[in-house]
C-alpha positions as CSV (number, residue, x, y, z in Angstrom):
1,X,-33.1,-18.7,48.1
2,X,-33.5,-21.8,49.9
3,X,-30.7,-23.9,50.8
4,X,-30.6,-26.5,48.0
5,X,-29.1,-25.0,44.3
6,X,-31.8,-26.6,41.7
7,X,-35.6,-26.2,43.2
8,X,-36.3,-30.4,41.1
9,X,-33.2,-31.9,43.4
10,X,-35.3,-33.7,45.7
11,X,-36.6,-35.1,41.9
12,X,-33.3,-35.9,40.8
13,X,-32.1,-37.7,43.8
14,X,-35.2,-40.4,43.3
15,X,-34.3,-41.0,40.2
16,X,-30.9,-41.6,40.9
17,X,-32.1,-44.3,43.6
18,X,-34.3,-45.7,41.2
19,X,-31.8,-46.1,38.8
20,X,-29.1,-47.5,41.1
21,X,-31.7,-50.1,42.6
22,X,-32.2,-51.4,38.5
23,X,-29.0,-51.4,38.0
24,X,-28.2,-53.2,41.4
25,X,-30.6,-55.7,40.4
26,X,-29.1,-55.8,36.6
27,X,-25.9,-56.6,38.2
28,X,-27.1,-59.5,40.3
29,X,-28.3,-60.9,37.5
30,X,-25.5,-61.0,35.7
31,X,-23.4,-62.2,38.2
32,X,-26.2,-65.1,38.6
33,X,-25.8,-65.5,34.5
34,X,-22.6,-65.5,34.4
35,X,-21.6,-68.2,37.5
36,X,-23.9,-70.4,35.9
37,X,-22.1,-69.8,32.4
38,X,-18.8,-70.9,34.2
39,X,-20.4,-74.0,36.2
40,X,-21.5,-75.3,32.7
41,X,-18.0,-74.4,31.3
42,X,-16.5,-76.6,34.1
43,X,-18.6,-79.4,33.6
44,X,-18.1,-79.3,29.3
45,X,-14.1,-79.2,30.3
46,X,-14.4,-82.2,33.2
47,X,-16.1,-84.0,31.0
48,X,-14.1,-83.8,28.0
49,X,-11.0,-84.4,30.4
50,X,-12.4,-87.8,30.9
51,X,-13.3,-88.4,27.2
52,X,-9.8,-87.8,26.8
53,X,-8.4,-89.8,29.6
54,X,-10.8,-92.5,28.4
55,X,-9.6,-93.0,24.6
56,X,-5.8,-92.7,25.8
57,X,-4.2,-96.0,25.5
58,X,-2.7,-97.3,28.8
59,X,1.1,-97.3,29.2
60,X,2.9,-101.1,29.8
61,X,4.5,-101.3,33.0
Protein backbone atom coordinates (compact mmCIF):
# COMPACT_ATOMS: atom_id res chain seq x y z
CA UNK A 1 0.00 0.00 0.00
CA UNK A 2 1.44 3.19 -0.91
CA UNK A 3 1.13 6.13 1.29
CA UNK A 4 -1.87 8.03 -0.30
CA UNK A 5 -5.59 6.16 0.43
CA UNK A 6 -7.27 6.41 -3.32
CA UNK A 7 -4.56 5.38 -6.14
CA UNK A 8 -6.76 8.67 -8.75
CA UNK A 9 -5.86 11.41 -5.76
CA UNK A 10 -3.18 13.04 -7.59
CA UNK A 11 -6.35 13.24 -10.31
CA UNK A 12 -8.70 14.61 -7.90
CA UNK A 13 -6.48 17.28 -6.53
CA UNK A 14 -6.15 18.90 -10.26
CA UNK A 15 -9.41 19.03 -10.56
CA UNK A 16 -10.02 20.62 -7.48
CA UNK A 17 -7.37 23.39 -8.70
CA UNK A 18 -9.05 23.61 -11.78
CA UNK A 19 -12.13 24.15 -10.41
CA UNK A 20 -11.13 26.67 -7.74
CA UNK A 21 -9.10 28.75 -10.44
CA UNK A 22 -12.86 28.95 -12.53
CA UNK A 23 -14.43 29.69 -9.81
CA UNK A 24 -11.79 32.40 -8.64
CA UNK A 25 -12.11 33.89 -11.90
CA UNK A 26 -16.19 33.54 -11.66
CA UNK A 27 -15.98 35.48 -8.59
CA UNK A 28 -13.89 38.40 -9.97
CA UNK A 29 -16.18 38.72 -12.35
CA UNK A 30 -18.92 39.25 -10.41
CA UNK A 31 -17.42 41.40 -8.20
CA UNK A 32 -16.35 43.50 -11.46
CA UNK A 33 -20.38 43.13 -12.49
CA UNK A 34 -21.59 43.95 -9.57
CA UNK A 35 -19.34 47.39 -8.67
CA UNK A 36 -20.30 48.48 -11.94
CA UNK A 37 -24.09 47.68 -11.14
CA UNK A 38 -23.66 49.96 -7.93
CA UNK A 39 -21.65 52.87 -9.84
CA UNK A 40 -24.67 53.11 -12.32
CA UNK A 41 -27.05 52.85 -9.19
CA UNK A 42 -25.22 55.92 -7.74
CA UNK A 43 -25.26 57.87 -10.71
CA UNK A 44 -29.42 57.06 -11.45
CA UNK A 45 -29.85 58.27 -7.54
CA UNK A 46 -27.43 61.61 -7.89
CA UNK A 47 -29.06 62.37 -10.72
CA UNK A 48 -32.50 62.04 -9.72
CA UNK A 49 -31.45 63.96 -6.37
CA UNK A 50 -30.86 66.83 -8.62
CA UNK A 51 -34.02 66.41 -10.69
CA UNK A 52 -35.60 66.75 -7.43
CA UNK A 53 -33.67 69.61 -5.98
CA UNK A 54 -34.23 71.24 -9.44
CA UNK A 55 -38.28 71.18 -9.55
CA UNK A 56 -38.41 72.18 -5.70
CA UNK A 57 -39.64 75.69 -5.42
CA UNK A 58 -37.23 77.99 -3.48
CA UNK A 59 -38.20 79.00 -0.01
CA UNK A 60 -38.67 83.20 0.59
CA UNK A 61 -36.26 84.52 2.95
Amino acid sequence: MTGRPFACQGVADSRRTSHLIAMAKSDKQHEERLAAALRENLRRRKAQARKIQEDKPDAPD
